[in-house]
N, C-alpha and C positions, 0 to 999 in steps of 0.2 A: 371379875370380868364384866365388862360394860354389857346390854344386851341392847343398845341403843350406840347410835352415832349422829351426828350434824355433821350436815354438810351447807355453808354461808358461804355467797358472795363478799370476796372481798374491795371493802372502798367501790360498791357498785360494778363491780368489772363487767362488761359486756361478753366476755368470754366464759363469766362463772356458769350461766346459765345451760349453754354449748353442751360446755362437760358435763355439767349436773345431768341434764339430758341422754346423752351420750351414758354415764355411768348408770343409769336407771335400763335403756335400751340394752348394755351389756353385761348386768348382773340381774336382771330380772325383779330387782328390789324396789317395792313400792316407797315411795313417799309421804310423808305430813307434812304440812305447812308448821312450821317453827319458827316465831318472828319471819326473818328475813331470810331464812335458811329452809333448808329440808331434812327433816328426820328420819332416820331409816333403820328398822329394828330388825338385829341381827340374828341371823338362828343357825346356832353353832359355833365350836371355834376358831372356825377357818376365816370365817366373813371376815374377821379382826385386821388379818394378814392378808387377804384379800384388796381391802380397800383402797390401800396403800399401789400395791402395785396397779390395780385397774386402771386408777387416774393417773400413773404414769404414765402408762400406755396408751392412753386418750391423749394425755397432755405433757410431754416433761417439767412444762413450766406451770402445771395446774397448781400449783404453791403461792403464785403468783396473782390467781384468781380467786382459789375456796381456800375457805377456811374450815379442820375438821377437830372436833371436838365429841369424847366420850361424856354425859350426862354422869351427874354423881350420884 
């Protein structure tokens, strides 16, 4: 299990940032700067399944903005 996630604008979206935002303000999880993206290190097994729905519920079309990606 990943203990890390990204979270990347995608194609620049003007909206990635909103959510990024927005998911930080409603899960309480800090950030790194990661190239063009945000890093966010997870603690527990919950976060995993978490993330997923958060950004829905900020955005249904946040798929459409960020890109999320576990580190290997």
């Amino acid at each position: 299990m990943a203990d890390h996630v990204i979270l990347r604008p995608i194609d620049g979206s003007p909206d990635a940032e909103r959510i990024l935002d927005e998911f930080e303000s409603r899960t309480g999880l800090i950030s790194e700067a990661h190239g063009d993206g945000r890093r966010y290190g997870l603690h527990g097994p919950d976060h995993q399944k978490h993330i997923v729905r958060e950004l829905t519920e900020i955005d249904p079309g946040w798929t459409d903005h960020v890109g999320l990606r576990f580190p290997e």
